[in-house]
N, CA and C atoms as a LAMMPS dump frame, in Angstrom:
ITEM: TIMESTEP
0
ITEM: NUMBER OF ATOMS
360
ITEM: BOX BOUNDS ff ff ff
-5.0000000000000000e+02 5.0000000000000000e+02
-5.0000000000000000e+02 5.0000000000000000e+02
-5.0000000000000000e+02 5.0000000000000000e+02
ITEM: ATOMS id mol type element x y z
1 1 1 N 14.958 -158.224 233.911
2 1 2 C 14.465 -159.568 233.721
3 1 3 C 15.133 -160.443 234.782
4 2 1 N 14.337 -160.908 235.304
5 2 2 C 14.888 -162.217 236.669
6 2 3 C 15.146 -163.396 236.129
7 3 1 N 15.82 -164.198 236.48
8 3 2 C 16.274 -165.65 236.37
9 3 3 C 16.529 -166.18 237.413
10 4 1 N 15.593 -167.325 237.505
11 4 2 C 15.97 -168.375 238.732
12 4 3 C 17.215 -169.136 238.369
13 5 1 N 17.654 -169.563 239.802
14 5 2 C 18.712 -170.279 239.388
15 5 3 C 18.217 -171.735 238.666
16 6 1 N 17.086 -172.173 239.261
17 6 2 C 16.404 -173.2 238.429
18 6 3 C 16.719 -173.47 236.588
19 7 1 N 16.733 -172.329 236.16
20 7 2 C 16.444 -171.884 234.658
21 7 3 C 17.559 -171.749 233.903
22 8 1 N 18.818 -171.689 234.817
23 8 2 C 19.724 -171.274 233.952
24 8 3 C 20.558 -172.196 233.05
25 9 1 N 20.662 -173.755 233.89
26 9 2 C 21.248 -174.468 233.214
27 9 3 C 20.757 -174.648 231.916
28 10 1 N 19.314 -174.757 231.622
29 10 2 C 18.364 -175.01 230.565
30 10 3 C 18.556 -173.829 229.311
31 11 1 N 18.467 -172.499 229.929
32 11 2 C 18.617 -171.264 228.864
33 11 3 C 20.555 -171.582 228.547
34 12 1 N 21.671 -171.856 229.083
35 12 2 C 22.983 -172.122 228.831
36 12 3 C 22.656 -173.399 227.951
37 13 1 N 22.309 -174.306 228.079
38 13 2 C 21.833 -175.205 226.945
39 13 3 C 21.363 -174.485 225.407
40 14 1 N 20.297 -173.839 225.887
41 14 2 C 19.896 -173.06 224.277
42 14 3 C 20.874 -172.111 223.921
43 15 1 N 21.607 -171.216 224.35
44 15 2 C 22.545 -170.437 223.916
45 15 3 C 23.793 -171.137 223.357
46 16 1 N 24.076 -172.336 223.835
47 16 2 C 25.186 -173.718 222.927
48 16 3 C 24.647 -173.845 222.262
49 17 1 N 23.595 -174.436 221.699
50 17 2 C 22.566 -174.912 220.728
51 17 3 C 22.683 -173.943 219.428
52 18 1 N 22.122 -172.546 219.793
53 18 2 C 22.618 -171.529 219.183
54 18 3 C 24.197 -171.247 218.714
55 19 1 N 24.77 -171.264 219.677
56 19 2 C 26.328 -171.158 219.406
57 19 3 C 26.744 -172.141 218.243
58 20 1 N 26.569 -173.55 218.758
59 20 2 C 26.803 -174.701 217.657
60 20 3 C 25.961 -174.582 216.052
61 21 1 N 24.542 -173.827 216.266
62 21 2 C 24.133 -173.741 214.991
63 21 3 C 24.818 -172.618 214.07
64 22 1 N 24.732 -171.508 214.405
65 22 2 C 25.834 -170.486 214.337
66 22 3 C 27.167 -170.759 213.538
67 23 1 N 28.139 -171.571 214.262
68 23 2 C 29.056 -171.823 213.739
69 23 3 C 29.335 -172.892 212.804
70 24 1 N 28.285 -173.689 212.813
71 24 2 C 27.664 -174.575 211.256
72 24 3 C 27.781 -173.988 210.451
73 25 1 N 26.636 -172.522 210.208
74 25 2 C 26.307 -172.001 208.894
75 25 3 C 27.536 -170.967 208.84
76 26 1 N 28.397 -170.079 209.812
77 26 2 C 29.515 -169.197 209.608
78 26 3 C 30.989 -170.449 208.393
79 27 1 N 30.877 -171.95 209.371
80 27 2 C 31.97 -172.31 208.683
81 27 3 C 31.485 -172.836 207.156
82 28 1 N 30.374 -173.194 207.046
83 28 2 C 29.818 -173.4 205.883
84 28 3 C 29.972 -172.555 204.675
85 29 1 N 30.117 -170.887 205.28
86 29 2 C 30.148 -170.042 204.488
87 29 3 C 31.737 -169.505 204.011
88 30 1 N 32.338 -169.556 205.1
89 30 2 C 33.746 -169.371 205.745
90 30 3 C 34.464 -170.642 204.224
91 31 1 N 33.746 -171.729 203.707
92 31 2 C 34.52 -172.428 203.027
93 31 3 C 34.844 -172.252 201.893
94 32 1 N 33.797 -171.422 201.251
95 32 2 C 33.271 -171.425 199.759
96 32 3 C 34.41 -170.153 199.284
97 33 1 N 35 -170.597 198.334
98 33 2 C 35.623 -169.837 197.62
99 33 3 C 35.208 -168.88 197.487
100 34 1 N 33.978 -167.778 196.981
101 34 2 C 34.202 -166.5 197.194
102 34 3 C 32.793 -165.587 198.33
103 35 1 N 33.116 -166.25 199.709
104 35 2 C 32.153 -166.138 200.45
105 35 3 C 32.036 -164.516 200.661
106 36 1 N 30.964 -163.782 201.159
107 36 2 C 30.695 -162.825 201.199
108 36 3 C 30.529 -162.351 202.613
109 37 1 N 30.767 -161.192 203.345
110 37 2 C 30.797 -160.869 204.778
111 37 3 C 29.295 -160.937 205.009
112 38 1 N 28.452 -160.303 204.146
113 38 2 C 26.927 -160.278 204.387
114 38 3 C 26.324 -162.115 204.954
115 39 1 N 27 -163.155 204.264
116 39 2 C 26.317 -164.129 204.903
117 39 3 C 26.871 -164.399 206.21
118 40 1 N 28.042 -163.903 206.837
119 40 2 C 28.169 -164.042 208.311
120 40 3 C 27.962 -163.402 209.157
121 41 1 N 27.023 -161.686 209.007
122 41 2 C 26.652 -161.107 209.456
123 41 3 C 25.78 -161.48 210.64
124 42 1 N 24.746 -162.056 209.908
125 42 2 C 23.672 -162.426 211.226
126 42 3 C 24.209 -163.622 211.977
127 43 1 N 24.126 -164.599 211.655
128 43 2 C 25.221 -165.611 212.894
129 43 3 C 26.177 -164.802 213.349
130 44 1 N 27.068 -164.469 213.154
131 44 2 C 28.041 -163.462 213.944
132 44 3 C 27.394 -162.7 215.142
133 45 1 N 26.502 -161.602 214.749
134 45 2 C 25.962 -160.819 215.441
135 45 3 C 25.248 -161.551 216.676
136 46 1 N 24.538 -162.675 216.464
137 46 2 C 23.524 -163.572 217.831
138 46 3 C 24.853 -164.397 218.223
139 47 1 N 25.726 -164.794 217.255
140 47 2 C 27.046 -165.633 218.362
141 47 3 C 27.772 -164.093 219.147
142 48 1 N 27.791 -163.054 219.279
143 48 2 C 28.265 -162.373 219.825
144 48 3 C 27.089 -162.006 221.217
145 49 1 N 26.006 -162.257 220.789
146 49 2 C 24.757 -161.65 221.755
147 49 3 C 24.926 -162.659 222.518
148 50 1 N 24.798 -164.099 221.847
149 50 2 C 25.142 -165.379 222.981
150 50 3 C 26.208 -165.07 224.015
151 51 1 N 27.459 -164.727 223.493
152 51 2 C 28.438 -164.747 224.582
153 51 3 C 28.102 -164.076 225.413
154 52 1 N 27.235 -162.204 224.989
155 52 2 C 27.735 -161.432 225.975
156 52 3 C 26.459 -162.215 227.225
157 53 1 N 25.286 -162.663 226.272
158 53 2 C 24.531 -163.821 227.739
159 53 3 C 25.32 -164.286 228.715
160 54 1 N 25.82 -165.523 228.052
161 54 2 C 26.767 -166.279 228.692
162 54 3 C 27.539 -165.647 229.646
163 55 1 N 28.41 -164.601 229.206
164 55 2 C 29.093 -163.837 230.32
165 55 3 C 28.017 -163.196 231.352
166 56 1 N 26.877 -162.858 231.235
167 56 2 C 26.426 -162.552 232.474
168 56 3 C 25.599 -164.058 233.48
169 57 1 N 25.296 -164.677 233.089
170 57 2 C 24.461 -165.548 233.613
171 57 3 C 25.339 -166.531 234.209
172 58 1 N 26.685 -166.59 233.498
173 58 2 C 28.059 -167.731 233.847
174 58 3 C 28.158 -168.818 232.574
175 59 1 N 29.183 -169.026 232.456
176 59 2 C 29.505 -170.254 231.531
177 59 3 C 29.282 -171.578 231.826
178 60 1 N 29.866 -171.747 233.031
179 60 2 C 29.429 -173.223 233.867
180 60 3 C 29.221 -173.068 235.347
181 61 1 N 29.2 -173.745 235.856
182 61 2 C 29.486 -173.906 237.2
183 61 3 C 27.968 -173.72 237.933
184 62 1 N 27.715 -173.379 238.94
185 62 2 C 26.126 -173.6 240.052
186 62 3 C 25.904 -171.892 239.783
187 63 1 N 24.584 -172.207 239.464
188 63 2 C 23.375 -171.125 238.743
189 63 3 C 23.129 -170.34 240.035
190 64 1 N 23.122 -169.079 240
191 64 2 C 22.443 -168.119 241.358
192 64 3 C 20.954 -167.471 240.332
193 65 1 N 20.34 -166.84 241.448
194 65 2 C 19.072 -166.273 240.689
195 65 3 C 19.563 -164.312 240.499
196 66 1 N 19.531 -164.369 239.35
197 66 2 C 20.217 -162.671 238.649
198 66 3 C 18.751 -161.86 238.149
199 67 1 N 19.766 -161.106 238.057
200 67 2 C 18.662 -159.97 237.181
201 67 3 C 19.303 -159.811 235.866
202 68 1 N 18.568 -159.784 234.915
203 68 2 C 19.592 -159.13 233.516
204 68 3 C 18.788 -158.199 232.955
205 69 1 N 19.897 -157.228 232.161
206 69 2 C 19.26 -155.912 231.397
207 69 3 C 18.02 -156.845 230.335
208 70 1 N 17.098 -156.193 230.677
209 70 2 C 16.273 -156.886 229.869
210 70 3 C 16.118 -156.327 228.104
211 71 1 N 16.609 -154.872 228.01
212 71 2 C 16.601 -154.741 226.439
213 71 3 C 17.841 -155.168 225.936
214 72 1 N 18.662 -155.371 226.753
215 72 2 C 19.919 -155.891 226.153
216 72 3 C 19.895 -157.526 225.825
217 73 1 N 19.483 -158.399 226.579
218 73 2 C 18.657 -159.631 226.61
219 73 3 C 17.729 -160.383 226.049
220 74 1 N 16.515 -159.748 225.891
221 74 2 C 15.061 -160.277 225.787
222 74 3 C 14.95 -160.711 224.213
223 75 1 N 16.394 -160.548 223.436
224 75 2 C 15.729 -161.361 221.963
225 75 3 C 16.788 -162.372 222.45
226 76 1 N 17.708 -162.181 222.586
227 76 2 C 18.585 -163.364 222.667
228 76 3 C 17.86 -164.779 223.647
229 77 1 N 17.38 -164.178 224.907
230 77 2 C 16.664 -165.493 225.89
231 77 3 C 15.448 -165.491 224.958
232 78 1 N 14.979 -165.214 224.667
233 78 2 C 13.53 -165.313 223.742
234 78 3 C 14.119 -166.7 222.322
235 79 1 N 15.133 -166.279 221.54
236 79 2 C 16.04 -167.631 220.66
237 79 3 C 16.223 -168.48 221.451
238 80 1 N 16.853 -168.358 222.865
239 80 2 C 18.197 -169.805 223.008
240 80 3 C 16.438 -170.586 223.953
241 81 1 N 15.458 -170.118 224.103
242 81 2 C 14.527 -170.9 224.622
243 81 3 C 13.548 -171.739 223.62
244 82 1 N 13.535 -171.106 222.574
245 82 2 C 13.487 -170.995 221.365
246 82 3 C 13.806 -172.235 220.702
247 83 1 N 14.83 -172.425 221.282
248 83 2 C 16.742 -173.62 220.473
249 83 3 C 15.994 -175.163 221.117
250 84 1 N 15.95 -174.671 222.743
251 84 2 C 15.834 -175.893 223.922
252 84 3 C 15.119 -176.143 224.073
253 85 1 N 13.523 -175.605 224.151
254 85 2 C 12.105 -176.13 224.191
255 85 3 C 11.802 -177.218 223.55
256 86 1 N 11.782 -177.042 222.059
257 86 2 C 11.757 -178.877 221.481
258 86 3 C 12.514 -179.732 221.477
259 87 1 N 13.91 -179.382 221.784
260 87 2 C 14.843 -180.201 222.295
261 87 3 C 14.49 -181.052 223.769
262 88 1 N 14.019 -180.345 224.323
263 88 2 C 13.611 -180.873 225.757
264 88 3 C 12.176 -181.564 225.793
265 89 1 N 11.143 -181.061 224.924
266 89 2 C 10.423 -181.769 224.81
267 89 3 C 9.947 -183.066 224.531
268 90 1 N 11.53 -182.902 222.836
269 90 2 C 11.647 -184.126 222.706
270 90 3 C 11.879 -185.573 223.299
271 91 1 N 13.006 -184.857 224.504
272 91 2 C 13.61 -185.976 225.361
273 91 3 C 12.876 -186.275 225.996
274 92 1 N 11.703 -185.753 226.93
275 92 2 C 10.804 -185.822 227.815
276 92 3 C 9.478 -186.82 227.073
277 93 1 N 9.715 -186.852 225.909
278 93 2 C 8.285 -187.501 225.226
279 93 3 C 8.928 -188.988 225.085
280 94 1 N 10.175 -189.159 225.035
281 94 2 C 11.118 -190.44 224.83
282 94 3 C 11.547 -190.973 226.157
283 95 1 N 11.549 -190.503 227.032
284 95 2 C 11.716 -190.722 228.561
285 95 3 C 10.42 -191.655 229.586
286 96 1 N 10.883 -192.34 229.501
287 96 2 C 9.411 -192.775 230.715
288 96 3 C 9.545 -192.418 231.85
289 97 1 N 8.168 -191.687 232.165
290 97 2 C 7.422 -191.183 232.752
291 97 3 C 8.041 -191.515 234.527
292 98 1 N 8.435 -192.664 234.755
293 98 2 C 9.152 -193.186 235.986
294 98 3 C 10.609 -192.628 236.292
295 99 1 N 11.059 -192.536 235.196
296 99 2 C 12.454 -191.566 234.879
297 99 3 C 12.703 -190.7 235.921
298 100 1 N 13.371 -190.859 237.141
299 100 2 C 13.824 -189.776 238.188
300 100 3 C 14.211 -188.345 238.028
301 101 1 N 14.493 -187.831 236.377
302 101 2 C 14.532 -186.763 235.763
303 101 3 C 13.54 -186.061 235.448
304 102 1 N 12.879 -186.993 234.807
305 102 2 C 11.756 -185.865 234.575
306 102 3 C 11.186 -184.946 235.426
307 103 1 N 10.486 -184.975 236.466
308 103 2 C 9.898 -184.231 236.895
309 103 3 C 10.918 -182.618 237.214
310 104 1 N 12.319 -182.709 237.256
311 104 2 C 12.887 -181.745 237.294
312 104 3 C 12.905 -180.991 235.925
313 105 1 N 13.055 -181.859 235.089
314 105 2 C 13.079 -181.132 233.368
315 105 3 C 11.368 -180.85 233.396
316 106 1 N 10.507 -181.345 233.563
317 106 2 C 8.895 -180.532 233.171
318 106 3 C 9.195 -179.119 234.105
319 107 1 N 9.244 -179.184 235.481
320 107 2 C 9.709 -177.693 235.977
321 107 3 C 10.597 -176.918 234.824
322 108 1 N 11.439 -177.572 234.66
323 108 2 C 12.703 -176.559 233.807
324 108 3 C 11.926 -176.048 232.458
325 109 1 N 11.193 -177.254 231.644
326 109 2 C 10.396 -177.047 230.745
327 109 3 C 9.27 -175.612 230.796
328 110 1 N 8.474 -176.17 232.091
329 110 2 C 7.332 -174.678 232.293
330 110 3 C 8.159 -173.684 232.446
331 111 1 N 9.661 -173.263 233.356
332 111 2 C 10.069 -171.738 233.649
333 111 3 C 10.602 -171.826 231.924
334 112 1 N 10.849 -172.3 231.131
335 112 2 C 11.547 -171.703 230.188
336 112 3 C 10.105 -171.104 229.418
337 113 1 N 9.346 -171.862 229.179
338 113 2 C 7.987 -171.468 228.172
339 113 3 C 7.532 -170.096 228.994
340 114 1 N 7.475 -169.895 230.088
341 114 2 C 7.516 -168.702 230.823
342 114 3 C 8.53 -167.651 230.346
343 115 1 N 9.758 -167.948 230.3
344 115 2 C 10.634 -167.059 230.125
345 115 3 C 10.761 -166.565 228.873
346 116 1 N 10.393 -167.727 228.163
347 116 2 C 9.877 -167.136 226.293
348 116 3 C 9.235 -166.263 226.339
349 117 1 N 7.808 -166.769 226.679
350 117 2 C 6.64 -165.531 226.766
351 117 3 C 7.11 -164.382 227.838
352 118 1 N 7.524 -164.087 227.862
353 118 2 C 8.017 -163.206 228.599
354 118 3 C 8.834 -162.193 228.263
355 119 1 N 9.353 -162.77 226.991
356 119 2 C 10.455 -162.347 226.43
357 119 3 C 10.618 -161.278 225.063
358 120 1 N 9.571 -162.35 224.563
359 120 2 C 8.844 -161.573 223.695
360 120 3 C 8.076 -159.628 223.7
């Protein structure tokens, strides 16, 4: 699976998104007097898939265009686009149109809806 460098800041957005939802429902569960391992199973498991993303694509810093294992990948970028699409949409529908941003976020917008379907 290819990634522009275009794309990456946007998919590192959805994988936080993820990360932060994740650790909502883990500490939520994490509180309750007699919490059970089964409810931190699945958040656990996609906050672990997030990182190992993150570690390939980079944490911060200026995006290059990669390749990633795509069966190792393709559910996790398929969620964190998943996370950021209506997030971004949203902002873009609240933004006027004159906004010097936008036109870079509608690009970022189409490669991610690409990279969904794609992903799938």
């Amino acid at each position: 699976m290819r990634l522009d460098q275009t794309i990456i800041a946007g998919l590192r957005q959805g994988l936080l998104t993820l990360l932060a939802a994740d650790a909502e429902t883990m500490s939520g569960a994490l509180v309750t007097r007699d919490w059970q391992v089964q409810e931190i199973a699945a958040p656990r498991a996609r906050t672990e898939r997030c990182w190992a993303l993150l570690d390939a694509i980079g944490w911060a810093g200026a995006a290059v265009t990669l390749e990633l294992d795509a069966e190792q990948h393709r559910a996790t970028v398929g969620e964190a686009c998943a996370a950021i699409v209506p997030l971004l949409e949203g902002w873009l529908a609240e933004t006027p149109a004159e906004d010097p941003r936008v036109p870079a976020r509608l690009a970022v917008l189409e490669s991610l809806r690409e990279l969904a379907a794609n992903a799938r």
